[in-house]
C-alpha positions as CSV (number, residue, x, y, z in Angstrom):
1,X,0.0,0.0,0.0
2,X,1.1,3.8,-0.8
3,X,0.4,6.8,0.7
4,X,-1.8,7.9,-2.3
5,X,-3.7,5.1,-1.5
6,X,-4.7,5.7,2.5
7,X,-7.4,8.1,1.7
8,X,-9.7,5.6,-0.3
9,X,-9.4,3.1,2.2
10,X,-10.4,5.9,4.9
11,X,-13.5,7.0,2.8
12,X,-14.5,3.4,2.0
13,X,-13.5,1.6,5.6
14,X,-13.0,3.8,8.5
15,X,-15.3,6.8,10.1
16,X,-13.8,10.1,9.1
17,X,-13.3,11.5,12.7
18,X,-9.6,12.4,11.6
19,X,-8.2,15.4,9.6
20,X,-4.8,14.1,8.6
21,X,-2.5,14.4,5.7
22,X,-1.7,11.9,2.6
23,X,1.1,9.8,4.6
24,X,1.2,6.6,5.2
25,X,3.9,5.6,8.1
26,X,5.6,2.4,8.1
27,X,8.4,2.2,10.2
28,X,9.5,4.3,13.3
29,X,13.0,4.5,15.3
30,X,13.5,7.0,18.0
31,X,12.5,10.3,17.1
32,X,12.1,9.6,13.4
33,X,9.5,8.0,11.3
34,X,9.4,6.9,7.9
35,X,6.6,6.7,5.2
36,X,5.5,4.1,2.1
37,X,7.7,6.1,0.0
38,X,11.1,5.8,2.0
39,X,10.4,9.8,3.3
40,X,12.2,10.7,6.6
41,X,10.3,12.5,9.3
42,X,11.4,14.2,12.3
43,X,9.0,13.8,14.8
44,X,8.1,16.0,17.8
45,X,4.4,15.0,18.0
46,X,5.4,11.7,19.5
47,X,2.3,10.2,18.6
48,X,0.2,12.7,20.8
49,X,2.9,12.3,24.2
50,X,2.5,9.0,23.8
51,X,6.1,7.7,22.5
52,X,7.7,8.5,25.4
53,X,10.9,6.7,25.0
54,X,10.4,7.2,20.9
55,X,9.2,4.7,18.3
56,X,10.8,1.3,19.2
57,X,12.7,1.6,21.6
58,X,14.4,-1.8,22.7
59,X,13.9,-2.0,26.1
60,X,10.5,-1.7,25.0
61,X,10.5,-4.3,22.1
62,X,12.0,-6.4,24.2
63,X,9.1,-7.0,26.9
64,X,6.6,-7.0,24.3
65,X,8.4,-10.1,22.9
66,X,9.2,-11.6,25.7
67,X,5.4,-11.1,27.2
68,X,3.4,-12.2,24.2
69,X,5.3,-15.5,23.8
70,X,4.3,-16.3,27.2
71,X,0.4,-14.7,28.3
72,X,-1.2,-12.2,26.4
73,X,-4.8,-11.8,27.6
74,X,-6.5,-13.6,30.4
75,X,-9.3,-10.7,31.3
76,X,-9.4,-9.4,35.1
77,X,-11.2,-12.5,36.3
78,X,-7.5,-14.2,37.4
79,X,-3.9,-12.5,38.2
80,X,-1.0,-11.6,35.8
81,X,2.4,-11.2,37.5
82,X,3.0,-8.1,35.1
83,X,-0.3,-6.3,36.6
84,X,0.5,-6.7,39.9
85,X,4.2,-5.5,39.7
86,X,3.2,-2.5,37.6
87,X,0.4,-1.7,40.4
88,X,3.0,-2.0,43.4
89,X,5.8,0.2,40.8
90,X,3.3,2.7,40.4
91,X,2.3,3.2,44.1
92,X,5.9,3.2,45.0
93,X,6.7,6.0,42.4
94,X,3.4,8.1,43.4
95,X,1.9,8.9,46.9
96,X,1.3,5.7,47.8
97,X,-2.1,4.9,46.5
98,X,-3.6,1.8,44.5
99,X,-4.3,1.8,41.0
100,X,-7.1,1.2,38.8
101,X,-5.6,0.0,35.2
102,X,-8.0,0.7,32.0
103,X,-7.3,1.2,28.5
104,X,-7.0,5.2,28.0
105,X,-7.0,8.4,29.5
106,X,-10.6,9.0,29.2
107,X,-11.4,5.5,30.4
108,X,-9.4,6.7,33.5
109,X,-11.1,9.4,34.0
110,X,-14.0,8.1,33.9
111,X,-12.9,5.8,36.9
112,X,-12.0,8.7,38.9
113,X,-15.4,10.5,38.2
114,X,-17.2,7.5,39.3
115,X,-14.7,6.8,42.5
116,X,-16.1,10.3,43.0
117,X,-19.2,9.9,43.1
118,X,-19.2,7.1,45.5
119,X,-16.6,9.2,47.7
120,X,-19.8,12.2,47.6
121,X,-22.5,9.5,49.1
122,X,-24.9,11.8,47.4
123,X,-22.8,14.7,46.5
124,X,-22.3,14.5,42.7
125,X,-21.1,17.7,41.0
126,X,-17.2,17.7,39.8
127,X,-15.6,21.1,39.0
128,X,-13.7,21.5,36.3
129,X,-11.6,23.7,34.7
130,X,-12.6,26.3,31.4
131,X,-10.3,25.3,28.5
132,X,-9.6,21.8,30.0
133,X,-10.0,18.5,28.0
134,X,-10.6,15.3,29.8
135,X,-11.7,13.1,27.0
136,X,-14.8,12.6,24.3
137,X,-16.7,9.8,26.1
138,X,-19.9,11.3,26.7
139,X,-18.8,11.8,30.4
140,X,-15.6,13.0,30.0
141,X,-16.5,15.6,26.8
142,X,-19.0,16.6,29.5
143,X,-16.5,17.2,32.1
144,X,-14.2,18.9,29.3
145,X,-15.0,23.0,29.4
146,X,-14.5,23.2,26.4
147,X,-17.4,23.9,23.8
148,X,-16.3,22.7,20.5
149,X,-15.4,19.1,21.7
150,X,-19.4,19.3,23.2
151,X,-20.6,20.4,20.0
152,X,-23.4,17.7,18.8
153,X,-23.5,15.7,22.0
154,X,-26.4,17.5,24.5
155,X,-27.5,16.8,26.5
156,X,-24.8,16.3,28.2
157,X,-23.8,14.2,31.6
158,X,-25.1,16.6,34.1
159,X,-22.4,16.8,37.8
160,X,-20.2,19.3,35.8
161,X,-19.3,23.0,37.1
162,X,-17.3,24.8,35.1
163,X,-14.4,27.2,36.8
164,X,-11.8,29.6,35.7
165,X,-8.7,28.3,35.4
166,X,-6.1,29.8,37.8
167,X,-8.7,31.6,39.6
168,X,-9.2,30.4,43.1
169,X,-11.9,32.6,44.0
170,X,-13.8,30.9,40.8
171,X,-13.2,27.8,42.6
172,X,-14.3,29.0,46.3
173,X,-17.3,30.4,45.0
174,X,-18.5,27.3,42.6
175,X,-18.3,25.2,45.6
176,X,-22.1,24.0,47.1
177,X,-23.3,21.4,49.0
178,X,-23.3,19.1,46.2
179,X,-19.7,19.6,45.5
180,X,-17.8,16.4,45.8
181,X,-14.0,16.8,43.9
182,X,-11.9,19.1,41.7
183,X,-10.7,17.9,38.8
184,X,-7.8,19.5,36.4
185,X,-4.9,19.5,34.3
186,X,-1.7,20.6,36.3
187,X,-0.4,21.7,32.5
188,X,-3.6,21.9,30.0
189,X,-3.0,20.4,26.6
190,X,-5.5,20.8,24.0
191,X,-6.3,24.3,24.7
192,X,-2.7,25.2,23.9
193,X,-0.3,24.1,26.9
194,X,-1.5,26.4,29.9
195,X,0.3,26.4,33.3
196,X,-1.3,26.7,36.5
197,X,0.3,28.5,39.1
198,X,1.8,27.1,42.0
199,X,0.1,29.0,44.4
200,X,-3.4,28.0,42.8
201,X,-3.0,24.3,43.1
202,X,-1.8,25.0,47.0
203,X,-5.0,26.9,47.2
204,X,-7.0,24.2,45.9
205,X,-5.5,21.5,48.1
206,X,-6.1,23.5,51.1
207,X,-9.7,24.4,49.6
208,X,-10.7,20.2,49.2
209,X,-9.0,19.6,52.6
210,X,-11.5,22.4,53.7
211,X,-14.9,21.1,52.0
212,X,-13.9,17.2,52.0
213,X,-13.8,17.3,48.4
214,X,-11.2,15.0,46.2
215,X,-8.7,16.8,44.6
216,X,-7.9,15.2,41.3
217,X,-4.9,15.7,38.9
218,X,-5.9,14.2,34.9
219,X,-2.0,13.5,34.3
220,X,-2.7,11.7,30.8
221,X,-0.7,14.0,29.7
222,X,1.6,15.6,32.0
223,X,2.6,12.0,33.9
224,X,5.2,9.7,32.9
225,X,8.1,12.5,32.7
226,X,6.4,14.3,29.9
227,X,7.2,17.7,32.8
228,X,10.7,17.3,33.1
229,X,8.8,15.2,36.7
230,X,7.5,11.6,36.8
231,X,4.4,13.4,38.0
232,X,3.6,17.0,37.4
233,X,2.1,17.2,40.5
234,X,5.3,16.4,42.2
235,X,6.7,19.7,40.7
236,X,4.3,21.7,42.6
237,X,5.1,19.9,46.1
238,X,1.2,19.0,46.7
239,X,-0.8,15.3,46.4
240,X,-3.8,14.9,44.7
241,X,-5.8,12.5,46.4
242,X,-5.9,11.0,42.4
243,X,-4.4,11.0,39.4
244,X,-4.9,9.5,36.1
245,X,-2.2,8.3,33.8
246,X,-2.5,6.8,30.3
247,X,-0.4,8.3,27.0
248,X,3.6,7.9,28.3
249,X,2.8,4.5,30.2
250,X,3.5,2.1,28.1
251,X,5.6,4.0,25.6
252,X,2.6,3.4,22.4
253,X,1.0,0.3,23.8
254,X,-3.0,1.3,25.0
255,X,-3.0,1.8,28.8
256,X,-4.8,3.6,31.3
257,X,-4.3,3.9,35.6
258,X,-5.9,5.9,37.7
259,X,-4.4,5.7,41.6
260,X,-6.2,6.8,44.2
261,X,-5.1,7.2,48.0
262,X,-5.7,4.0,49.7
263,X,-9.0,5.0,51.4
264,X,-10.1,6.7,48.5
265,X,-9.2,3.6,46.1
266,X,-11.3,0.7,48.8
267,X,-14.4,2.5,47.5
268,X,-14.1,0.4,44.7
269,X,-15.0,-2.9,45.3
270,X,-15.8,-6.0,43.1
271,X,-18.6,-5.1,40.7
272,X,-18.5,-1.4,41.2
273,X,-15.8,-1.0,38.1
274,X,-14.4,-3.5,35.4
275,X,-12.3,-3.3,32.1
276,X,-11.6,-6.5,30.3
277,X,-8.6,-5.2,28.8
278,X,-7.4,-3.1,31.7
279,X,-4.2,-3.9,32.9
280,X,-3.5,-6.6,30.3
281,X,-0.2,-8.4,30.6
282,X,1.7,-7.3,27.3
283,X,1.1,-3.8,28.1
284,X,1.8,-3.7,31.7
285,X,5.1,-5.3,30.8
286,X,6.0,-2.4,28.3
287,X,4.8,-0.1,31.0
288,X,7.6,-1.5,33.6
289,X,10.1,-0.9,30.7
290,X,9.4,2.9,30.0
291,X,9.3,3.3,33.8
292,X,13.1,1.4,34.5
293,X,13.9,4.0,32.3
294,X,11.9,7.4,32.8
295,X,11.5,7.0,36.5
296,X,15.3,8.1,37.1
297,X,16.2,11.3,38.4
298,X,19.1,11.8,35.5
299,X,16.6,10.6,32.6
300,X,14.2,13.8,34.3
301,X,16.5,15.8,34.3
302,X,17.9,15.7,30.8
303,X,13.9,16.2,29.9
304,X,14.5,19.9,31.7
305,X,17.0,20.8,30.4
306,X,16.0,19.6,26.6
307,X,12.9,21.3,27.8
308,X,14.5,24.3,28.0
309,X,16.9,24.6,25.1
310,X,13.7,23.9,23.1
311,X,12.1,26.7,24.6
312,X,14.8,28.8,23.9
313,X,15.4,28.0,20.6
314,X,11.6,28.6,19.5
315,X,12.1,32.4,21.2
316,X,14.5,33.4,18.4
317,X,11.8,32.9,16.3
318,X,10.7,36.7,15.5
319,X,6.9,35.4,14.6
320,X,6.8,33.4,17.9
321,X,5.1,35.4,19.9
322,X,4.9,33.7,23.6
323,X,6.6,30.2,24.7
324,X,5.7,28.7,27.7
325,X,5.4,25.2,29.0
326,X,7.4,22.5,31.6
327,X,9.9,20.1,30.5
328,X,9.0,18.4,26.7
329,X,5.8,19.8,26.5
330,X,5.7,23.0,25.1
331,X,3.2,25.5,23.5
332,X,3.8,28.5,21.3
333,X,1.9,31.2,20.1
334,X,2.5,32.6,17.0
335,X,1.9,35.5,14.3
336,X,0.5,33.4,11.8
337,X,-1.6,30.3,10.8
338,X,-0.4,27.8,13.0
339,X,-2.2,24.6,11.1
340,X,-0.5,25.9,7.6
341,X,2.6,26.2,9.4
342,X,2.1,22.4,10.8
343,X,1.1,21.3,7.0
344,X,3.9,23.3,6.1
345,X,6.5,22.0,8.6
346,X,5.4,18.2,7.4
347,X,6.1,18.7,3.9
348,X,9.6,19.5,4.7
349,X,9.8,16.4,6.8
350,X,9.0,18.0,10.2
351,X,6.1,16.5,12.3
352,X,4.5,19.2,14.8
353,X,0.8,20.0,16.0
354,X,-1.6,23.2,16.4
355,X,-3.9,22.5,19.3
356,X,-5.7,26.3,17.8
357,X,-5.5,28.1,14.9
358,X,-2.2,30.3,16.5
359,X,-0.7,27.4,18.9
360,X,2.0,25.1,17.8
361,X,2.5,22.6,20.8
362,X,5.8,20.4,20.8
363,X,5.5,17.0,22.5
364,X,8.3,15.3,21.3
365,X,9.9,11.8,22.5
366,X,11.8,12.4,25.7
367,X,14.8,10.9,24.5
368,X,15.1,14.2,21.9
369,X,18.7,15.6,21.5
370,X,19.4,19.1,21.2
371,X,21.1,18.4,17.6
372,X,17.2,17.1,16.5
373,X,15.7,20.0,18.4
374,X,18.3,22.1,16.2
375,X,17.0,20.2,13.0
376,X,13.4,20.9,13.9
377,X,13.8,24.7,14.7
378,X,16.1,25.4,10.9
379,X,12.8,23.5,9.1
380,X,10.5,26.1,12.0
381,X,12.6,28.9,10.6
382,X,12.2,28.5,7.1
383,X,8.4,28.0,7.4
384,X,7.4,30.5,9.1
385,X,9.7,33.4,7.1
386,X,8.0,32.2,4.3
387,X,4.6,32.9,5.5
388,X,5.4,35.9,6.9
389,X,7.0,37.6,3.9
């Protein structure tokens, strides 16, 4: 099959839910991947913060193989060794806390809304954050404050207050008596890579401890080192009393984990939550590789200080307007159309995404180098003086 070829087989096979270009990729190695044609791309979309430790990576390949020749599936009705070690890794790494394993991010959010609502004993309503994204099941679009991914889908799941972000007095004054948790993005991604300040997220911890709300952290994104941390959260000096993981885990492999604090987590019990594929053996083994090799405080810190060069870099760009961000991943606003300027970027053999029509957002592999991050910002260059003049 060519790449001229992928966009018949799209219109006659698949649901159009994607907007994506002519290619066709067939091989990946690091931070590049190639197409049909034998085409080189460097890539800092890293399949959405998902290939953490790049495409392929051996230590990655290497408990795939040696998993799927022993135990693939056997559903959550009986115990795989990899499942339990990755549970125990996890609560080691985190604050402690027991984990719930699913199949994506939205799938573990939607554990932690329903942990919720069982924490609430009749309490219900979640707040969340304006320009936050939290998934598009019909809960999770619903706890997303964002109108565009709604569009289409009313009514929506009602339990859903939405808050300005960064605001704690927005926060203090949404709070009522049927107020049960606050959920948010330490770093928010699809609205174009948004910070919240440390002082807010202290605030917020001190308002849940206040109310006896939860205090929950969707890390989907930011988890797994993608902040220069293994957990953003551990960056501000606060615990959540959840967080959900899913993108970074396992390194390209479909995983999801929410953890909750121990006496959070035994609301759950059998019957109140299931996934058949949750926690399955071949991806909770790929999982323990990207963690022997993320979860180490030298590995973290070459991510902030890659992080940083990449920031810099992007500010000598005279059309780049703003650059903000933590660790590897990084938003920038430009003067310009930031999806020609990703269309443009991929014909030259760069791969980079526009969250909004002026946001570039850069969520490359973590093993980057600066020499690739020089590479990317040359192709950056040459784009955007082009649409400028």
């Amino acid at each position: 099959m060519k790449s001229k070829d992928a966009y018949n087989y799209e219109r006659d096979f698949l649901c159009q839910t994607y907007s994506r270009p002519p290619i066709l990729f067939v091989k990946g190695e690091d931070c590049r991947l190639w197409d049909a044609e034998g085409k080189s791309y460097l890539d800092l979309v890293g399949g959405l913060a998902v290939c953490s430790l790049g495409h392929c990576h051996h230590k990655v390949i290497e408990a795939i193989k040696s998993q799927s020749t022993s135990l693939i599936h056997t559903s959550n009705l009986y115990y795989t060794e990899p499942q339990l070690e990755l549970a125990k890794k996890l609560s080691e790494l985190s604050f402690g806390g027991k984990t719930f394993f699913c199949n994506s991010g939205a799938e573990a959010n939607e554990a932690a809304i329903k942990l919720a609502r069982l924490y609430g004993k009749g309490r219900h309503t979640i707040l969340t954050a304006k320009g936050s994204f939290h998934g598009r099941t019909l809960a999770t679009l619903s706890a997303t404050g964002q109108e565009k991914i709604q569009k289409g889908f009313s009514p929506l799941v009602s339990g859903f207050k939405y808050i300005e972000f960064n605001s704690l007095k927005s926060a203090e004054d949404a709070i009522d008596e049927d107020t049960v948790a606050i959920m948010l993005e330490p770093v928010q991604g699809e609205s174009g890579i948004w910070q919240a300040e440390r002082e807010y997220l202290l605030g917020l911890r001190d308002l849940c401890d206040k109310y006896d709300l939860l205090l929950i952290f969707d890390e989907v994104q930011t988890g797994i080192g993608r902040c220069g941390y293994l957990f953003a959260y551990q960056f501000y000096g606060i615990e959540p009393d959840v967080i959900t993981l899913a993108k970074g885990l396992a390194g390209g492999l479909p995983i999801g984990a929410m953890i909750a604090k121990k006496g959070v987590a035994d609301l759950f019990t059998p019957g109140s939550h299931a996934s058949t594929f949750g926690g399955n053996p071949v991806s909770c083994s790929a999982s323990l590789a990207v963690l022997s090799v993320v979860a180490n405080e030298g590995f973290l810190q070459d991510v902030r200080d890659t992080g940083d060069y990449l920031r810099k870099r992007l500010k000598e760009i005279p059309s780049v307007k703003d650059v903000r961000g933590m660790g590897l991943m990084i938003g920038a606003t430009i003067d310009g159309d930031a999806k020609k300027v990703v269309a443009d970027c991929c014909q030259k053999g760069l791969l980079i995404n526009a969250p909004t029509p002026q946001i570039l957002r850069f969520v490359p592999p973590l093993i980057i180098t600066k020499e690739e991050i020089d590479e990317a910002i040359s192709i950056l260059k040459e784009v955007v003086s082009i649409q400028v003049a």
